[in-house]
N, C-alpha and C positions, 0 to 999 in steps of 0.2 A: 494491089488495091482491093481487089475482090476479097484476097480473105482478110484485110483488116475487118471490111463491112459485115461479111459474116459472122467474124468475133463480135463483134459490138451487136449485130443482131441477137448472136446467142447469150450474150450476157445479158440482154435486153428481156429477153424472154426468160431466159433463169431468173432475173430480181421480180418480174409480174409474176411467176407461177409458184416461186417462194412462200411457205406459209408465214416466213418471219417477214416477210411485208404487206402481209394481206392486211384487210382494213382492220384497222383498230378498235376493239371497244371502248365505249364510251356512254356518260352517262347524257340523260337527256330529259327534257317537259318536267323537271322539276320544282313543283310548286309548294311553299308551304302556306299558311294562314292561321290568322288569331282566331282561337275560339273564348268559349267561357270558360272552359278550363284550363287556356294554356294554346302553346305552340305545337300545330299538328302538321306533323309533311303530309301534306292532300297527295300528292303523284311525285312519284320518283319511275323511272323506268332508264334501263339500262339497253341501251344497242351493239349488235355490231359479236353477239356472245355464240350465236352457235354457225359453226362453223360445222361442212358438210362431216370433217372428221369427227368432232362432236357429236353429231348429230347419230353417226354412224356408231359409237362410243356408247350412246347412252341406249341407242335400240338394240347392242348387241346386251342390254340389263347392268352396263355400270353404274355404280349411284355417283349422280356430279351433284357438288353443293356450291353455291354463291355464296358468296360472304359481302354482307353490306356494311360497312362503317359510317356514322352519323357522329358529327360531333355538333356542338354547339357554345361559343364561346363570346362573352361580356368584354366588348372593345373597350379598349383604356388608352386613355393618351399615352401618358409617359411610366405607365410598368408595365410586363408583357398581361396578355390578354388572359381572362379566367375563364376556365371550361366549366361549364356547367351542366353538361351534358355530353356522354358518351353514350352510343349504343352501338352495339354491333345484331346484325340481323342476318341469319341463316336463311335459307330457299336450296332443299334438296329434294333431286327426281330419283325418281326410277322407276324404270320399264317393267314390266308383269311380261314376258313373252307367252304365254301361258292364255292368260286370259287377253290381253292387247288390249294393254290399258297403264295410262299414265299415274304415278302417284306421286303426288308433289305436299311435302308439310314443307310448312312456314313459320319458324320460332315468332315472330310479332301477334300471329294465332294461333297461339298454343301449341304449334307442331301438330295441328289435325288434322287428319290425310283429307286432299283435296286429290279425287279421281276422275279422271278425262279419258278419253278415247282416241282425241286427235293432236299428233305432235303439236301445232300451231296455236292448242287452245293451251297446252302443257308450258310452250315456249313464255305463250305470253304472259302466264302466272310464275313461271320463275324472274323473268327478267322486270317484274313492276312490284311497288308498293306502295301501299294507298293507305291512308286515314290513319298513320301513325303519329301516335301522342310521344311528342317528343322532350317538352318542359311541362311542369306545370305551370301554371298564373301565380303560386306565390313566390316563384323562382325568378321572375321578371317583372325590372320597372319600368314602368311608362316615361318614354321617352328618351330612350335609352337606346344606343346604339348595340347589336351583334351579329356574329359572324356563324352559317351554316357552311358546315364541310360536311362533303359526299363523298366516297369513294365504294366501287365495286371491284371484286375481284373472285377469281376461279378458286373454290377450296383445294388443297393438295387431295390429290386422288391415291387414295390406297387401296390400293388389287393383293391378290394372294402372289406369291411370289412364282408362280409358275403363268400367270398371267401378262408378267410385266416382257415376259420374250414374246408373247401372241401379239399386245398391244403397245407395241412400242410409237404407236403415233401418237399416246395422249398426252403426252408432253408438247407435240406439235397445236395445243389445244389451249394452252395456258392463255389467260388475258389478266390483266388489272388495269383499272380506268386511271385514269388522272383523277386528282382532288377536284371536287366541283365547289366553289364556293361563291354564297349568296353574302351577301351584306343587307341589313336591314336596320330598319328602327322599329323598337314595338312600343 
């Protein structure tokens, strides 16, 4: 009786200390609004992304990229739905060991390096987006029903091939969110 209990203790403890069940990423406070020129996502932000191996990952100077997909699609009753919008949005870091300092571009702004100092101010420019024009106003009618899809995910990380026997946890590292989808009428 004793060792079933200790079995099922230790399997107990191997499935919590597993990083394939560790929490999930996910996206999250996703808002968008109408402007004058159109549909903007005000705040998008992603949770749940860096994990201690990650984190360890990216201080030891590997570049990690996000990958953001945005779509945007014209509900229809009885034919399928028309996209009217696709984006996809990039957020890569990388560490300076050197100088100790983060550098983060962001394709939505041009790719213009954005430098920090503190992991935490780094994290939380990779994992949000903010004030992205996503339609324009002559692309949508009043009154009219459509549908926003989110999704985030880890870019494939390519190392030099003598790296991938040093770092073999970055695969331990992977995430992609579920599709987030909003429904709306504008």
């Amino acid at each position: 009786m004793k060792r079933k209990i200790s079995i099922i203790l230790l399997g107990i403890l191997f499935l919590t200390q597993n990083p394939a069940f560790a929490k999930k990423a996910r996206l999250g406070d996703i808002t968008i609004t109408n402007t004058y020129d159109g549909l903007e996502l005000a705040y998008l932000n992603v949770k749940g992304t860096f994990t201690a191996e990650m984190r360890k990952a990216v201080l030891s100077g590997v570049p990690t990229t996000f990958l953001f997909f945005v779509t945007v699609y014209k509900v229809r009753r009885f034919w399928s739905d028309n996209q009217i919008a696709d984006i996809q949005i990039t957020h890569t870091i990388k560490y300076h060991n050197l100088k100790k300092e983060f550098v983060i571009r962001r394709s939505w702004e041009k790719n213009k390096p954005i430098t920090v100092k503190s992991f935490k101010e780094a994290r939380k420019l990779m994992s949000e987006i903010s004030h992205l024009k996503i339609v324009p106003s002559d692309k949508l009618e009043k009154g009219t029903r459509y549908q926003l899809r989110a999704k985030a995910k880890l870019g494939k990380v390519t190392l030099p091939l003598y790296l991938h026997y040093i770092l073999m946890f970055v695969s331990l590292w992977d995430f992609e969110t579920d599709w987030h989808t909003i429904d709306f009428v504008y």
